[in-house]
N, C-alpha and C positions, 0 to 999 in steps of 0.2 A: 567355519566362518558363517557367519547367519546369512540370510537370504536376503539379495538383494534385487531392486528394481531392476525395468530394465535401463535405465541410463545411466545406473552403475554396474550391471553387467558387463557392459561394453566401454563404460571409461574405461573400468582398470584392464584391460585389453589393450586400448591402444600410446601408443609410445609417443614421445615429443619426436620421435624422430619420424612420426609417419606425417604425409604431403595432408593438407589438410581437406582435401577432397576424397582422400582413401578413409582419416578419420570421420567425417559426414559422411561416408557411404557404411560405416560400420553402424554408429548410432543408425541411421535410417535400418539398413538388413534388421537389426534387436527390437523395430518397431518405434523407434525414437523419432519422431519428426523432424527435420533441420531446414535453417535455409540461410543463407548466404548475406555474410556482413560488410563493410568495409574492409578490406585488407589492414591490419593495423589498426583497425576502430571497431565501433560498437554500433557504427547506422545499418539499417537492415539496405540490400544493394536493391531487393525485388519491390516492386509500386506497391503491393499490400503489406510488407513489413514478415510480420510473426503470422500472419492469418496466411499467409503462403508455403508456412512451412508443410513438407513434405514428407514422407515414407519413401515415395515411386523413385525408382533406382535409376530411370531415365532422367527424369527430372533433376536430380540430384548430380548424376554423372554429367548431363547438359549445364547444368550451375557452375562446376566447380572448373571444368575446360573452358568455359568463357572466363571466370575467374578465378584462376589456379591457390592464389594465396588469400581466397577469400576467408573470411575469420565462422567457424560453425554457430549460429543462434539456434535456440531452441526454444519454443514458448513452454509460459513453465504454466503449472495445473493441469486437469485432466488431461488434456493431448498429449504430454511427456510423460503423467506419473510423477512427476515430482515439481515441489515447491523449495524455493532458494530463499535465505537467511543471509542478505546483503550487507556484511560488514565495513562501514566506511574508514579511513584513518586519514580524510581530509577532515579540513574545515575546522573552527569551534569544538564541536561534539567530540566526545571520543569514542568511539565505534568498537573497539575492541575489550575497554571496560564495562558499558553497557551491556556486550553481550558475555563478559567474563560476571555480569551481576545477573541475567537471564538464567547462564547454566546455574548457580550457586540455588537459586529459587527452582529449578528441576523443570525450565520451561522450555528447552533447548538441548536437552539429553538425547532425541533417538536420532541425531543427522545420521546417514548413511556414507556422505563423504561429505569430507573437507577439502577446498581447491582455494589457490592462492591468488588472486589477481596478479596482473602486473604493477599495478599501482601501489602493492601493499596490503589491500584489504583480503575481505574471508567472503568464499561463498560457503555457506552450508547450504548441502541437499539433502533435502526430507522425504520422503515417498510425500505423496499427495493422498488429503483424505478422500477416498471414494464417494463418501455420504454428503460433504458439504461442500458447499463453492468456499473455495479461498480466495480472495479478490485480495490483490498487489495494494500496498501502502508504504509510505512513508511516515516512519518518525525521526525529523532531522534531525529535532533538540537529542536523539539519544545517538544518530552518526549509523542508524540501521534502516534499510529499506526492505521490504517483503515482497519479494517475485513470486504471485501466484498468477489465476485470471488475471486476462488483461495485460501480460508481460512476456517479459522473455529473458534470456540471460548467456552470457556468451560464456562456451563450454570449451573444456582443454580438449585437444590441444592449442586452443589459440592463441595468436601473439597480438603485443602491443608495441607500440615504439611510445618507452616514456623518458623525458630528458635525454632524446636523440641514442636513447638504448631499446632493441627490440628484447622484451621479455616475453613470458609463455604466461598461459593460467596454465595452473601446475599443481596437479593433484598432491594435496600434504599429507594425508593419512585416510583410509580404508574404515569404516567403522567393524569390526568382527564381533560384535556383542548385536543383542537384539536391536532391531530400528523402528523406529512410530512416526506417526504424524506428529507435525507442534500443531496446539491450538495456537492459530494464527491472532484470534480475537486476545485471549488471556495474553499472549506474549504483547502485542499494542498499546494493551492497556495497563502495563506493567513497563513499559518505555515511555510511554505518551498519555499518562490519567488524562482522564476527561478533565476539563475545566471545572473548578466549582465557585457555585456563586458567595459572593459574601455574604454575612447576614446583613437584612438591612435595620438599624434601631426602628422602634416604635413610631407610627406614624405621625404628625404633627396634626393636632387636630384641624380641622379645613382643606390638606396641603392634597391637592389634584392629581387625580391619576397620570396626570400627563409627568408625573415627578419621577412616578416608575417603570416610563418609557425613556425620561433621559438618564436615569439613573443606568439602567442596562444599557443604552449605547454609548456611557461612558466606559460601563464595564469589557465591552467589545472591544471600545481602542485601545485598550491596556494590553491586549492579548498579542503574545508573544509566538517569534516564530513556527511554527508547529503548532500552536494553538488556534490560531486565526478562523479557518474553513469552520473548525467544528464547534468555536461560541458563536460567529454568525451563524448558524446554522440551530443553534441552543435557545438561540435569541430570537432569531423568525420565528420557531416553533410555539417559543411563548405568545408574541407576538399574533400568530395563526390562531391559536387554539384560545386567545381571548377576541378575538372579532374583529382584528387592525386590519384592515386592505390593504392587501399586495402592496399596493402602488406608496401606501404610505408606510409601510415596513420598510420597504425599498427605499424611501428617500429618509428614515433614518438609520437606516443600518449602512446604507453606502458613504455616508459621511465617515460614521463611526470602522467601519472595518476600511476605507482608504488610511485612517491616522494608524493602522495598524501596520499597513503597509498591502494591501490587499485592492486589485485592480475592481474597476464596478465592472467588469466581466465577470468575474470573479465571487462577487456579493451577489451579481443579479441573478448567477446560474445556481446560488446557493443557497439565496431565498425564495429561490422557484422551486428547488428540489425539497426544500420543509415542509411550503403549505402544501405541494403533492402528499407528503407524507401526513400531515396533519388532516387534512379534508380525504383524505383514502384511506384509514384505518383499517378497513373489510380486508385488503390486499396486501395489507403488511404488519399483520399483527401474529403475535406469540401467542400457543395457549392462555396464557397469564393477563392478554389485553395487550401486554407493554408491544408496541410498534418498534420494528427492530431498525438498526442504523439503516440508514439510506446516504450514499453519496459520502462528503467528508464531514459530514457533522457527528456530535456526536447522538449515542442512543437516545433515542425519543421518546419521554413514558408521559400521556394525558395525565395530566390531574384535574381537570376544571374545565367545565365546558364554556363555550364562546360568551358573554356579555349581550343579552338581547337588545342593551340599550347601545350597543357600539364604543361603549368607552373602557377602556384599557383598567380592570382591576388589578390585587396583586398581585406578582409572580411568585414560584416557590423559590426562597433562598431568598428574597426579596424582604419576604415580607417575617 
């Protein structure tokens, strides 16, 4: 059997029939973090959530005697060792074809264990890559979420009550062949491509730059589910990095990303996190220049420096 982490170490160790304060005292003894959820549910029960979980075997035995049936969390990325491949079978999306087209393309091959929700869906667990942060996303449109940083994910034994039936998450198979990391990034963008802009026809001779600021925040309200965060966020950038002020990026992209369905909480935290990343280059750039994603836009690459007269030239894909 190949070598595994330790938060499969110690799954396949313990049984549905163990109380679930003996299973969270086992993860914790293997070095696995844990902390305590809803009984039945998936809310974290402690005021910090996942950033509380714990190793300390008092703390842990203090958790689970105050609440005996409480469900084990465990944040996922560097503090567990491993990152989770959240397959969904709600909704629209189909969650289990998506990732049945993931493995076929060999981006989803080293899990180390497979566990069944109660709902129906799939957790895969990965080991975590040591060298780079994995930061948790969503792709709806593809019915798969990624519990890396920033997350957490609730581990067997635990139960759920669904349709007035209590079910278990429920280890389905052991991987015994070799296990790896997924690239988290390549898998994303192999569910969720970046948006791409249309071309735009040839300019009309006279026709005002202001044609290809409304032209892009039409193209914003067209953006669909899952697409949303990261064309506002494609679109500030252009936006930023031709010499538009904030404040007037802000008042047309909030138009255009509310018809998308997108809260102005929402736009304004998104066209704040662009021009950070457009006007800071020094602190987030590649070898290559290209400035790496930031937040939920998509990747960021300069082409054209800002307009010293303040008027909106073309964009690329635009023009």
């Amino acid at each position: 059997m190949a070598e595994h982490g330790a938060f499969t170490a110690a799954a396949e160790r313990i049984s549905e029939a163990w109380p679930p304060g003996a299973a969270a005292a086992a993860y914790a003894r293997n070095g696995v973090p844990v902390f305590p959820c809803a009984p039945g549910g998936k809310h974290p029960i402690t005021t910090r959530g996942f950033h509380d979980a714990t190793t300390n075997p008092k703390q842990v035995t203090a958790w689970w005697q105050q609440h005996p049936r409480a469900n084990i969390g465990i944040p996922t990325g560097q503090a567990s060792g491993v990152v989770v491949v959240d397959v969904d079978v709600h909704g629209p999306a189909d969650g289990p074809q998506a990732f049945a087209r993931a493995q076929r393309a060999g981006l989803v091959s080293g899990w180390e264990l497979l566990a069944h929700s109660p709902s129906g869906g799939l957790h895969a667990y990965f080991p975590a890559d040591p060298d780079t942060e994995q930061r948790s996303w969503q792709a709806a449109r593809a019915g798969i979420d990624f519990r890396g940083e920033g997350g957490y994910i609730i581990a067997p034994p635990s139960r759920r009550t669904v349709n007035g039936t209590e079910a278990f998450y429920r280890i389905r198979s052991i991987n015994t062949g070799p296990a790896g990391v997924v690239d988290s990034g390549r898998l994303r963008d192999f569910l969720d491509p970046r948006p791409t802009m249309p071309r735009r026809p040839t300019r009309v001779p006279g026709q005002s730059p202001e044609a290809d600021v409304e032209r892009l925040a039409a193209w914003v309200a067209q953006r669909a589910e899952g697409e949303r965060n990261r064309g506002v966020f494609w679109a500030a950038c252009r936006l930023a990095e031709n010499g538009l002020a904030p404040s007037e990026a802000l008042d047309v992209l909030a138009a255009a990303g509310g018809q998308a369905g997108l809260s102005e909480r929402e736009v304004t935290r998104t066209v704040r996190s662009a021009y950070r990343t457009v006007h800071t280059p020094t602190t987030n750039t590649t070898p290559t220049g290209d400035v790496q994603r930031e937040g939920p836009g998509p990747e960021y690459v300069p082409h054209r420096s800002p307009s010293k007269t303040g008027q909106v030239p073309v964009y690329r894909g635009l023009s």
